[in-house]
C-alpha positions in Angstrom: 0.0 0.0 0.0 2.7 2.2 1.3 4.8 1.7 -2.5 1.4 2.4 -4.4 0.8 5.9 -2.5 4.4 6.5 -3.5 4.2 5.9 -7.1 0.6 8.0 -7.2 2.5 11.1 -5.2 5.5 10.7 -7.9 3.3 11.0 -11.0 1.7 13.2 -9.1 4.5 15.8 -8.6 6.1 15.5 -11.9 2.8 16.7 -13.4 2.8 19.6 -11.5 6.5 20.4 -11.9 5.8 20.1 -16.0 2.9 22.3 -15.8 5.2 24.9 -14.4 8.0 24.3 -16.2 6.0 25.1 -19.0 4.4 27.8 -18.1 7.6 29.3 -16.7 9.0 28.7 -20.7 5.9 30.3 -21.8 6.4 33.4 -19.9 9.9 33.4 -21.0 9.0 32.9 -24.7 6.8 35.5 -24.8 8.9 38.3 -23.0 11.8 37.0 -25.3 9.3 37.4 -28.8 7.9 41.0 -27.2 11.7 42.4 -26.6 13.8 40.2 -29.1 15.8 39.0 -26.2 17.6 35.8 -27.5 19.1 35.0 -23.6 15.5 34.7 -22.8 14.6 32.9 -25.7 17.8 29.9 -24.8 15.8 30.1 -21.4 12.5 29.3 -22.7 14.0 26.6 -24.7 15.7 25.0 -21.8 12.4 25.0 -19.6 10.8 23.3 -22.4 13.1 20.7 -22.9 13.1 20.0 -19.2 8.7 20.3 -19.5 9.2 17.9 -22.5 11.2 15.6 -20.0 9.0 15.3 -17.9 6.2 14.3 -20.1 7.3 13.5 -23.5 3.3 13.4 -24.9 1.9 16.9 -23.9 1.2 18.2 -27.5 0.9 22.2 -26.7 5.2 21.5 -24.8 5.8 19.9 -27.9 4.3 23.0 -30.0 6.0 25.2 -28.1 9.6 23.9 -28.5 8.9 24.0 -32.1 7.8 27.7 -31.8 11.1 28.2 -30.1 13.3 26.5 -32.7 11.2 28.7 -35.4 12.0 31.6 -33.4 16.1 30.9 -32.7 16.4 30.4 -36.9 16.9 26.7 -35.8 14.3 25.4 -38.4 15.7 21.6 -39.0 14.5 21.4 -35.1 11.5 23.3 -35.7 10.9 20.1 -37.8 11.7 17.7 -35.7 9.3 18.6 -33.1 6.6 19.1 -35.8 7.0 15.4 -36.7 6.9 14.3 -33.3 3.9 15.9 -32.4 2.4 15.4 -35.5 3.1 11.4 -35.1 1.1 12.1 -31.7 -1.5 13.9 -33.1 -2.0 14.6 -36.1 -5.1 16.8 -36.2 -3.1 19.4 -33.8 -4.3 22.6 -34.8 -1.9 24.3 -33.3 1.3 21.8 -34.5 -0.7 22.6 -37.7 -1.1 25.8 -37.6 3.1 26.1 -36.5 3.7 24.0 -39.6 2.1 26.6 -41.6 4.5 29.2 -40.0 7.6 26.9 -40.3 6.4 26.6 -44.7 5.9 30.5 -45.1 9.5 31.1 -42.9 11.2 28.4 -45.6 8.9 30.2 -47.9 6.9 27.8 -49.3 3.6 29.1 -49.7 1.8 26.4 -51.3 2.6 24.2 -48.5 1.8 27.2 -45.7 -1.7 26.8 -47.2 -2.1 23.4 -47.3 -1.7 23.5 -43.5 -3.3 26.5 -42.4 -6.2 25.2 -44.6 -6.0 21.4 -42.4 -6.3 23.7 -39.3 -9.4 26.2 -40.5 -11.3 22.5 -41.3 -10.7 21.2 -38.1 -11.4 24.2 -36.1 -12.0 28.2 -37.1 -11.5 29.5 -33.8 -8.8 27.8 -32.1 -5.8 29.4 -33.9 -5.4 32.1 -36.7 -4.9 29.5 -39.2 -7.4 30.8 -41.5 -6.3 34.5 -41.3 -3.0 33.0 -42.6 -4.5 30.9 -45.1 -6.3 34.3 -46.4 -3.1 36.2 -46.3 -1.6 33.5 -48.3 -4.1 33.7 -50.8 -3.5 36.9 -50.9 0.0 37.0 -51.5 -0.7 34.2 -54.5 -3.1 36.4 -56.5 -6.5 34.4 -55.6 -8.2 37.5 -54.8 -11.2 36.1 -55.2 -10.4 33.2 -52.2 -8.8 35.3 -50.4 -11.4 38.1 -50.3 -14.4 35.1 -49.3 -12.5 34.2 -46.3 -11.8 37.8 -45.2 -15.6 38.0 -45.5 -16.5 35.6 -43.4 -13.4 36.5 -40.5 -15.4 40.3 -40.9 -18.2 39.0 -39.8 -16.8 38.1 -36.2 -13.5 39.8 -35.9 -14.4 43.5 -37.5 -12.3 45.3 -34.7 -9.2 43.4 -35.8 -7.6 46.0 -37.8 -5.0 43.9 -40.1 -8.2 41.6 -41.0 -9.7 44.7 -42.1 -7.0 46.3 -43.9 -6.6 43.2 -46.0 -10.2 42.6 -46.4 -10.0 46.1 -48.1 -7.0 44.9 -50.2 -8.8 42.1 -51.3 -11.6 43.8 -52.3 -9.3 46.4 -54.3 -9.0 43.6 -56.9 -12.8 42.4 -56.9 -15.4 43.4 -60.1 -18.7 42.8 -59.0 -20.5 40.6 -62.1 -24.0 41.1 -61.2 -25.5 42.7 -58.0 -25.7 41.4 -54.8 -27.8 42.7 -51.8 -26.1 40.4 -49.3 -23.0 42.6 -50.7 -24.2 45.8 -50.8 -25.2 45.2 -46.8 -22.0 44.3 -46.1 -20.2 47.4 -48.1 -22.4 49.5 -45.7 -21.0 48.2 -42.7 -17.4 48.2 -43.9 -18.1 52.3 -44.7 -18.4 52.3 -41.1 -15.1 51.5 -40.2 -12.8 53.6 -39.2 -8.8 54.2 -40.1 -9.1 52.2 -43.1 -8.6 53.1 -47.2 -12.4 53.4 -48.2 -10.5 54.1 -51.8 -10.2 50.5 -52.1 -13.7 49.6 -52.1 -13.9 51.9 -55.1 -13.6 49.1 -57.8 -16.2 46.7 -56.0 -18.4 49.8 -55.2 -18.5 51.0 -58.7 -19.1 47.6 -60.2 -21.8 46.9 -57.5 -23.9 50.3 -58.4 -23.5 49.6 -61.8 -25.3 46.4 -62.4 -27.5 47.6 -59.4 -28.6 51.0 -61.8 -28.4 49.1 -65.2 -25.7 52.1 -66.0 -24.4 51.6 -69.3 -23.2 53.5 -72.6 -27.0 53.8 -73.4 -28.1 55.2 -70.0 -29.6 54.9 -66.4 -33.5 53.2 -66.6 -33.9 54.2 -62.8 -35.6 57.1 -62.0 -33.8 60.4 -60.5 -35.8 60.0 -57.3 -34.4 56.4 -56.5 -30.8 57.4 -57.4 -31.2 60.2 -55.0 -32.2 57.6 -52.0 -30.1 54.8 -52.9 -28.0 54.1 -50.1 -24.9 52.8 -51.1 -24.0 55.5 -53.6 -24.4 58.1 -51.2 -22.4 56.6 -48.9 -20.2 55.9 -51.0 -19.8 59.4 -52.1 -19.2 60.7 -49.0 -15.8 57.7 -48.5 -14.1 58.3 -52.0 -14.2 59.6 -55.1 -15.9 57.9 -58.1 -13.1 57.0 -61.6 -15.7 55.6 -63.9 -16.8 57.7 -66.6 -20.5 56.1 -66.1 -20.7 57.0 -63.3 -18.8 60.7 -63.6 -21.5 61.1 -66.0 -24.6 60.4 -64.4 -23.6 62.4 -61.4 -23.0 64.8 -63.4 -26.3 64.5 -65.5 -28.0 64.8 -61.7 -25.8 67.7 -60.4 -27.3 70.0 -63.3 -30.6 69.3 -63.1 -30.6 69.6 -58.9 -29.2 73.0 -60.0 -31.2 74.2 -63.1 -34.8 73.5 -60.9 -33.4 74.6 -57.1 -31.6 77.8 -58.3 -34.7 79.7 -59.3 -36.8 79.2 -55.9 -33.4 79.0 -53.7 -34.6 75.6 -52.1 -33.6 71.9 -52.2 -36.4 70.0 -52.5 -36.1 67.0 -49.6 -36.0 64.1 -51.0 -32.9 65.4 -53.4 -30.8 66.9 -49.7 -29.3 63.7 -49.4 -28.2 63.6 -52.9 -26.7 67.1 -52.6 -25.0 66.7 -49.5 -23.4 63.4 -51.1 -22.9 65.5 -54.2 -20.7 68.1 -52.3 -18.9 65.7 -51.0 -18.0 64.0 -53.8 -16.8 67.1 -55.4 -14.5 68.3 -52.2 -13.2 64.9 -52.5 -12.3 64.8 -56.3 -11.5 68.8 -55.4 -14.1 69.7 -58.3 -12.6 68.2 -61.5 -15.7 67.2 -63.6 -16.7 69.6 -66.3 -18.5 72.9 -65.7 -20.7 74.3 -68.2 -21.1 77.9 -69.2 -24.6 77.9 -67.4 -23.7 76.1 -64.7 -20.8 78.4 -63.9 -23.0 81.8 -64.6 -25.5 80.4 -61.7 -22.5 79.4 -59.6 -21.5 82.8 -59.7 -24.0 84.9 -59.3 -24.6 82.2 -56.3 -21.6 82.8 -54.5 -22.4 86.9 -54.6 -26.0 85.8 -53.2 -24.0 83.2 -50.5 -21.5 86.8 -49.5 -24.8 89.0 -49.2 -26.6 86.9 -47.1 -23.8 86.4 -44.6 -23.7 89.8 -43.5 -27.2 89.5 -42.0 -25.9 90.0 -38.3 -28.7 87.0 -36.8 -28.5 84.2 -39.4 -29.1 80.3 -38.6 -27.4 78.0 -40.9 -30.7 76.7 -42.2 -30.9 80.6 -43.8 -27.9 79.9 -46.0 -27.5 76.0 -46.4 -29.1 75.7 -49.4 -27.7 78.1 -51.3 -24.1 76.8 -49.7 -24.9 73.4 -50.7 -25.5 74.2 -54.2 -22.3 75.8 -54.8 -20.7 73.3 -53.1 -21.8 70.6 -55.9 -19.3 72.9 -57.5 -16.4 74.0 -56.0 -14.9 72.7 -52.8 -15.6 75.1 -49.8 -12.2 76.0 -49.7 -12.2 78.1 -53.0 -15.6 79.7 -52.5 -15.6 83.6 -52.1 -17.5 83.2 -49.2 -15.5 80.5 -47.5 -13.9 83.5 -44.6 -16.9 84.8 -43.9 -18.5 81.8 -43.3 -15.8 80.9 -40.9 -16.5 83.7 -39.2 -20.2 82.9 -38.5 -19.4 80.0 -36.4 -22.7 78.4 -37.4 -24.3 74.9 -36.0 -25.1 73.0 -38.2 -27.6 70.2 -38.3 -26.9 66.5 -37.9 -27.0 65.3 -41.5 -24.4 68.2 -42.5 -22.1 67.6 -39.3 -20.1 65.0 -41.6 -20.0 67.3 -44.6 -19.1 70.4 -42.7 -16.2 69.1 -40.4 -14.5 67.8 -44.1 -14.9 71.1 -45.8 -15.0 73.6 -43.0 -12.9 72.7 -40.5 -10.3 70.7 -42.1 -8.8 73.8 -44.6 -8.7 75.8 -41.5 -6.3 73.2 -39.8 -4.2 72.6 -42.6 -3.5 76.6 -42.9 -2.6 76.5 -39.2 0.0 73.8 -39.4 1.4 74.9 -42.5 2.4 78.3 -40.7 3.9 76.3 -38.5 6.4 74.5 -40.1 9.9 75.7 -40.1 11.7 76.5 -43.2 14.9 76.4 -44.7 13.6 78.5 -47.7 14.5 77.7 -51.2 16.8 78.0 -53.9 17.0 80.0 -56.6 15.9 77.7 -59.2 13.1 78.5 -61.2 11.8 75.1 -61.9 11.6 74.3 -58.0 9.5 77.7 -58.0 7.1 76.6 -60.6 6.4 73.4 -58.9 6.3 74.7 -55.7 3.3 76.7 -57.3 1.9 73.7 -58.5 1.4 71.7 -55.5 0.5 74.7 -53.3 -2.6 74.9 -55.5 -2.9 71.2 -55.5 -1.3 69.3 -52.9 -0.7 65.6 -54.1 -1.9 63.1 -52.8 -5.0 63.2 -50.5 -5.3 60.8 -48.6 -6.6 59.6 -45.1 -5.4 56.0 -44.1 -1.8 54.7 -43.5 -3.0 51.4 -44.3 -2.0 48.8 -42.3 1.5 46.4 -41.6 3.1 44.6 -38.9 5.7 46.5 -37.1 9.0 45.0 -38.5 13.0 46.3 -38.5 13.9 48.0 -41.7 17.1 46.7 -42.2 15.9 43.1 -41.9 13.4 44.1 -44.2 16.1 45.2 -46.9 18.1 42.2 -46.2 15.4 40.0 -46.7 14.2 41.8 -50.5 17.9 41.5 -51.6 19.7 38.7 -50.0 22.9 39.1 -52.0 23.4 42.8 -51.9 22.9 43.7 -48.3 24.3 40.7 -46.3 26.7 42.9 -45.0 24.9 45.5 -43.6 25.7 46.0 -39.9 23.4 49.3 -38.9 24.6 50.6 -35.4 22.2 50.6 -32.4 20.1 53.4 -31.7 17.2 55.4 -34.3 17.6 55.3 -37.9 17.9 58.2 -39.1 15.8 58.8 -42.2 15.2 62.2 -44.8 12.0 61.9 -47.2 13.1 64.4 -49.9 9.8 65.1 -51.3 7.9 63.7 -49.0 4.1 66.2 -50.3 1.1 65.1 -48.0 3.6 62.9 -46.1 1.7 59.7 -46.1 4.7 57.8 -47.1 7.2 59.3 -44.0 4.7 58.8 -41.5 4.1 55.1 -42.5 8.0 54.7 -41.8 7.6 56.1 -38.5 4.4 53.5 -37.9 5.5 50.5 -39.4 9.5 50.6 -38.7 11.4 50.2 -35.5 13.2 52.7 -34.1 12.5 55.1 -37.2 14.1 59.0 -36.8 12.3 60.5 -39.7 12.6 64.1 -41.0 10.2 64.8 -44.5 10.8 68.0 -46.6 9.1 69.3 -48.9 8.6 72.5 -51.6 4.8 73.2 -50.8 4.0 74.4 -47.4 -0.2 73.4 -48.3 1.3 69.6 -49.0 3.1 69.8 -45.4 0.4 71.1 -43.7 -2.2 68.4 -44.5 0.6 66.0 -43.2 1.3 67.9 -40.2 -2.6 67.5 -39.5 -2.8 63.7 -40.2 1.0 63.3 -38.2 -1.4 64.7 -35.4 -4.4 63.0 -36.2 -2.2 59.2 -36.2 -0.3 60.4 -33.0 3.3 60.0 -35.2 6.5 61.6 -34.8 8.1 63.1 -37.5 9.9 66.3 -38.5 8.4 68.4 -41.3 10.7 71.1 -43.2 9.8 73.3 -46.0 13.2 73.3 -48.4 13.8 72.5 -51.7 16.1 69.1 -52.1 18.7 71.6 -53.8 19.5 73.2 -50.4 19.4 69.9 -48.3 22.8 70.6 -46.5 21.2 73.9 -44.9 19.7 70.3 -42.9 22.8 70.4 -40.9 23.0 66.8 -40.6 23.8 62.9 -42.1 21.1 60.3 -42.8 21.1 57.0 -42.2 18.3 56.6 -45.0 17.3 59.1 -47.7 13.9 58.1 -49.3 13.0 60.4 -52.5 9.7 59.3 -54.5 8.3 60.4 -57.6 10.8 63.9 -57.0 13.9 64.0 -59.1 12.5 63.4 -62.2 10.0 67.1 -61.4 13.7 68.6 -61.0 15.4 70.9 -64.2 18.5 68.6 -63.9 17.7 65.2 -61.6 21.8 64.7 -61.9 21.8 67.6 -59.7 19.0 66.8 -57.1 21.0 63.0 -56.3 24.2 65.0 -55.8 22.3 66.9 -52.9 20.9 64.3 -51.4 24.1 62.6 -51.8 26.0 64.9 -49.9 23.7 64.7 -47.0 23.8 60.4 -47.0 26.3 58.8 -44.9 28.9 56.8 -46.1 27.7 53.3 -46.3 24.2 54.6 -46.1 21.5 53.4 -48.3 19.0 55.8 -50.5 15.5 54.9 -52.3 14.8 56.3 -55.7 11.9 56.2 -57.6 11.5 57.3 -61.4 9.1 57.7 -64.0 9.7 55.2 -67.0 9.5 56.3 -70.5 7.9 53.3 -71.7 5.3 53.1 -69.0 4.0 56.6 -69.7 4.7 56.6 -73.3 0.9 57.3 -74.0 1.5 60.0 -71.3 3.8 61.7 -73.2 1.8 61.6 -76.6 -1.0 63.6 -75.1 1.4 66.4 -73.5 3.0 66.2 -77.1 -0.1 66.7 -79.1 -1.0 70.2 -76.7 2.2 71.3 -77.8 4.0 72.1 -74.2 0.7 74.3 -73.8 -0.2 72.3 -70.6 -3.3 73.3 -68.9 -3.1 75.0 -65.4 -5.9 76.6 -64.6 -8.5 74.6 -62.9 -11.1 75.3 -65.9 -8.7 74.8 -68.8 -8.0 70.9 -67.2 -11.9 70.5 -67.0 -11.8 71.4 -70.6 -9.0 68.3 -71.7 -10.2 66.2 -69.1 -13.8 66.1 -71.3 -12.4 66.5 -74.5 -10.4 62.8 -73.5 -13.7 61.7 -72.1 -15.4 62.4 -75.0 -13.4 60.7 -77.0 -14.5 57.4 -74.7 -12.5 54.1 -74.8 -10.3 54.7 -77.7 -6.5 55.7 -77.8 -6.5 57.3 -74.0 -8.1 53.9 -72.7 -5.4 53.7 -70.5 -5.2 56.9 -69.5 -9.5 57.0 -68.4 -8.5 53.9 -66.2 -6.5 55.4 -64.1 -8.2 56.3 -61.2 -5.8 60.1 -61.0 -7.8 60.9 -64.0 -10.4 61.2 -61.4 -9.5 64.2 -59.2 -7.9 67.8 -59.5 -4.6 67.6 -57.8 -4.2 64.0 -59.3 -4.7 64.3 -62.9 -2.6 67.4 -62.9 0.3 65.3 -61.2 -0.6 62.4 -63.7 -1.0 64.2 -66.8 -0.3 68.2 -67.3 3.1 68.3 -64.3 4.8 71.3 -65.1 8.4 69.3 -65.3 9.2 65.9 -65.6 11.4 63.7 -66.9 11.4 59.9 -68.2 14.2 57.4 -68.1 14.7 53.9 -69.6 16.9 51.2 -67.5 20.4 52.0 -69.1 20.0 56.2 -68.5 19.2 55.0 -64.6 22.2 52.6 -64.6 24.4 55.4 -66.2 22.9 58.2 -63.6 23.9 55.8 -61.2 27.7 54.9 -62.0 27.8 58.8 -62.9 27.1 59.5 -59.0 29.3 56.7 -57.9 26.5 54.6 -56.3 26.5 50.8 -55.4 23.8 49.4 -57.2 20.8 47.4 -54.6 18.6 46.3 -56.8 14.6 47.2 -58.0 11.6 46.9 -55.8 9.3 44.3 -57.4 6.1 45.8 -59.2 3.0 43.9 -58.9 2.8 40.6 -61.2 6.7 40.6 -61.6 7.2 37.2 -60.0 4.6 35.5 -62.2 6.7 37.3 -64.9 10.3 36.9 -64.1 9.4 32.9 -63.5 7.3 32.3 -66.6 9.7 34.5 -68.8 12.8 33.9 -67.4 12.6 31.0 -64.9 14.1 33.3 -62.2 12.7 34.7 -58.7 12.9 38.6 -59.2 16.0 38.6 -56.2 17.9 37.4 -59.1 17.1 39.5 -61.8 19.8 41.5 -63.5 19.6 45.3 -65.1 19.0 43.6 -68.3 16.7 40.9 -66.9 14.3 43.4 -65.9 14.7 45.4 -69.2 13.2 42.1 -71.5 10.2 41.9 -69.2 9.7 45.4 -69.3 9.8 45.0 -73.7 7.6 42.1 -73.1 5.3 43.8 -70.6 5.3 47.8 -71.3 3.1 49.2 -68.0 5.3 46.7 -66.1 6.6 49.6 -64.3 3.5 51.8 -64.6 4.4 52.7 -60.7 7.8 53.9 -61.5 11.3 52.1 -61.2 11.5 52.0 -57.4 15.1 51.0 -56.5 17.9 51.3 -54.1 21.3 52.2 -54.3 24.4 52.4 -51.5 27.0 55.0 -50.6 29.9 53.7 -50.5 31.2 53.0 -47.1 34.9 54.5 -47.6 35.5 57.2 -50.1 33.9 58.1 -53.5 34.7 55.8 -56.4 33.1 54.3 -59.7 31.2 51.2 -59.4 29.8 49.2 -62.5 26.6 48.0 -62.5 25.4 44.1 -62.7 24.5 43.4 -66.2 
């Protein structure tokens, strides 16, 4: 009896000192993941081990130590303990779901899926499996797939911000083919989120309304009254703007006859308010590019003058002007109106359905001008070019935007190392913030995702156009990021005072008279051994681009009403030779087309100017970002992953697929770490 009691306290006790061994390697696995601590991470594998030890069939100890091995880079392990626990049980969703991980680290997707789709059968809930799965979908180009499971994970995780960020990504790439209320009900919903890119619900949206209003070529069969209540275009209005000439066109069609039959009694009639107050939202969204008739702009006018008159009344409601505000505001953001300071002044309240439209076009512009004042200066150079496109985008700032999107935090570096194995291997950064310059950085979208989705990211964004660095200033706020906007012109970047780490420059060089001369600058203010990303128009990408500025004969339009005018005149000419050019959704909103199409300077450059620009300024060459579909691409055409591609490789697929770099050549080049001197270029 006495040996039996012994044997029963023995089990017993090494039961309890497993469960706390493991538990005790779960604390330390954790803290060691949170801080990237690998002393605590050999802890955590040693109180596994010892957990394992001590019972050699507990599954989730098993799981763990191949979480550990995943973690410590020790992957061969990581499959050893797979197997084992597989050979257990081999409906683990969680060994399952680790196997997934284990396949995307050795990055095998197809393999990843496989697994994380064993684990979503056997059980949605108990792991993330089929988040991954959907990711992995994602990342294959089954948008369709991918987009059905982040539907259903919506439906019970909608406060999980990276399921909705890609739900909105996967949706980007979805054409409705007939229409769907289910779908519709669910768009609704999603237009309630907030933080998100409503911009990429455009192409479902659109697609959605247009089977939904038999909108073709021919026409809209439904009735003016039902388009003025349907719900998910007004919403939709008010979230982004439309690029569909259909449905540019219709609005239109709607917007002049609200205003022929309102402006002659000064009243809205009720059931049309909504469609108005959608309508001027629309335009302060797409900062009023659609065409303005002669009419249309006489009534406008005379308007406005009624709009300034009625505001000097010294007791006026807002109900006394609104609908006379409203209907200019179908035209012209609020902004621009005559009557926009006096309006100000007023400080009127207005009524619940306008509280939406008012804070976006009363109170934003007046933030913007506050923060613009604000931010310091190093004032500019004296070359005339920079002047004439520092006009240009403090007229239009470019781009407007309101989401950063979402990614998981990650080191920079790594990230680098990771896109080109072979060319950064040896990069050793020091401890401490990366220091980082975005020359050019305009509504600063791009240097405050750095900031947010970076470790330990010192960032400082110039710019030319004080409006541009004032809407950042207002959304760095708004996102609660750090970062340090100057107005300067990239030609006086050593008046910075300092040495970066990281220079970033976008879409700038080639708006520069002499883009030889903006690299030097930026050069100079790059560390030795420090790395800089480029991006630059291709030739052949905007070769239809350039036919159209060549046809107006360097007489680019500037004037708000003059780009109206080409803007129709392309529309006009429907889905002919400008195709291309009506699909882009910049087409579809002032500052945008006027960046896209009619940019006061620019230059274009093929693969062999870059590579010569590049040896000129004594550069180490990195290597090109991927654009989208270049892996399918490079592997069909060439048989090679895009990490491998040469100078030349990517120039064939570009011959082979002209729009290939339709989102410029984004690449990166290195300093070199000692001295200045002439490096040639891979082949």
């Amino acid at each position: 009896m006495a040996s039996v009691q012994t044997t029963a306290q023995l089990n017993t006790a090494r039961q309890t000192d497993h469960r706390s061994l493991l538990a005790a390697a779960s604390r330390c696995y954790n803290e060691a993941s949170r801080g990237n601590n690998p002393v605590l991470l050999s802890q955590a594998a040693d109180l596994a081990y010892q957990a394992w030890q001590a019972d050699n069939n507990y599954i989730p100890g098993i799981n763990l130590l191949a979480r550990i091995a995943m973690r410590r880079g020790a992957n061969d392990e990581a499959h050893h303990w797979l197997a084992t626990g597989l050979s257990l049980k081999p409906e683990s969703t969680g060994l399952l779901y680790s196997a997934g991980h284990l396949a995307l680290i050795e990055g095998k997707q197809t393999l990843a899926a496989d697994y994380f789709a064993d684990a979503t059968r056997i059980s949605r809930t108990s792991t993330k499996a089929p988040i991954y799965l959907a990711h992995i979908r994602l990342l294959q180009g089954e948008y369709l797939e991918a987009f059905q499971l982040y539907r259903e994970l919506i439906k019970t995780r909608s406060d999980d911000v990276q399921i909705r960020s890609k739900l909105f990504e996967a949706a980007s790439y979805i054409v409705a083919d007939f229409y769907s209320q289910e779908l519709e009900s669910e768009l609704l919903r999603w237009f309630e989120f907030k933080d998100v890119d409503y911009n990429q619900l455009r192409s479902l949206t659109t697609s959605l309304l247009k089977h939904k209003l038999h909108l073709s070529e021919a026409g809209c069969p439904i009735e003016p009254e039902a388009i003025a209540s349907d719900p998910l275009l007004l919403k939709a209005m008010m979230r982004f703007h439309f690029s569909d000439p259909l449905i540019e066109r219709l609005l239109i069609t709607l917007r002049q006859s609200i205003l022929l039959n309102s402006s002659r009694d000064l009243a809205i009639d009720s059931e049309f308010m909504p469609l108005v107050i959608a309508l001027a939202g629309q335009v302060e969204l797409n900062e009023a590019v659609w065409f303005i008739s002669q009419q249309e702009q006489t009534l406008v006018s005379q308007l406005n003058q009624l709009a300034a008159k009625i505001l000097l009344i010294t007791e006026l409601k807002a109900e006394d002007i609104s609908a006379i505000m409203l209907l200019t505001m179908m035209y012209q953001p609020l902004r621009k109106a005559p009557f926009y300071t006096a309006l100000n002044e007023k400080a009127l309240q207005w009524s619940g359905h306008l509280n939406e439209l008012m804070s976006l076009c009363l109170d934003q512009p007046l933030r913007v001008a506050a923060a613009a004042k604000a931010i310091p200066s190093l004032g500019l150079s004296s070359n005339a070019t920079s002047r004439k496109v520092k006009t240009q985008y403090e007229e239009h700032p470019y781009p407007r935007w309101t989401s950063l999107g979402y990614n998981q935090k990650t080191d920079y570096y790594a990230s680098l190392q990771a896109l080109f194995p072979s060319r950064l291997d040896d990069l050793q950064p020091e401890s401490g913030p990366i220091n980082v310059l975005v020359a050019g950085c305009g509504t600063g979208r791009h240097a405050l995702r750095l900031v947010k989705y970076f470790h330990r990211m010192q960032v400082t964004a110039m710019d030319l156009s004080a409006s541009a660095l004032g809407y950042a200033q207002v959304q760095a706020e708004h996102h609660h990021l750090p970062v340090d906007f100057i107005l300067g012109d990239i030609l006086v970047s050593e008046r910075l005072g300092q040495q970066f780490d990281v220079i970033e420059s976008s879409g700038v060089l080639h708006h520069m008279e002499t883009p030889e001369a903006g690299l030097k600058a930026l050069i100079d203010v790059l560390k030795p051994g420090g790395i800089m990303k480029l991006a630059l128009y291709s030739r052949q990408a905007r070769t239809l681009i350039s036919e159209l500025r060549s046809e107006l004969n360097g007489k680019l339009p500037e004037s708000e009403q003059d780009i109206r005018t080409v803007r129709e005149a392309l529309l006009h000419q429907g889905e002919g030779r400008w195709r291309a050019i009506l699909q882009s959704p910049d087409f579809y909103s002032m500052s945008s087309v006027r960046d896209l199409l009619f940019h006061t300077q620019e230059h274009t450059f093929d693969l062999q100017e870059i590579r010569r620009m590049i040896e000129s300024a004594d550069l180490e060459w990195v290597g090109i970002v991927p654009p989208p579909g270049a892996q399918q691409l490079a592997e069909k055409i060439l048989r090679l992953p895009p990490a491998n591609l040469t100078l030349n490789d990517w120039h064939t697929l570009e011959q082979i697929e002209p729009a290939l770099f339709a989102g410029m050549y984004q690449f990166y080049v290195r300093k070199p770490a000692c001295g200045s001197y002439s490096v040639s270029l891979p082949d």
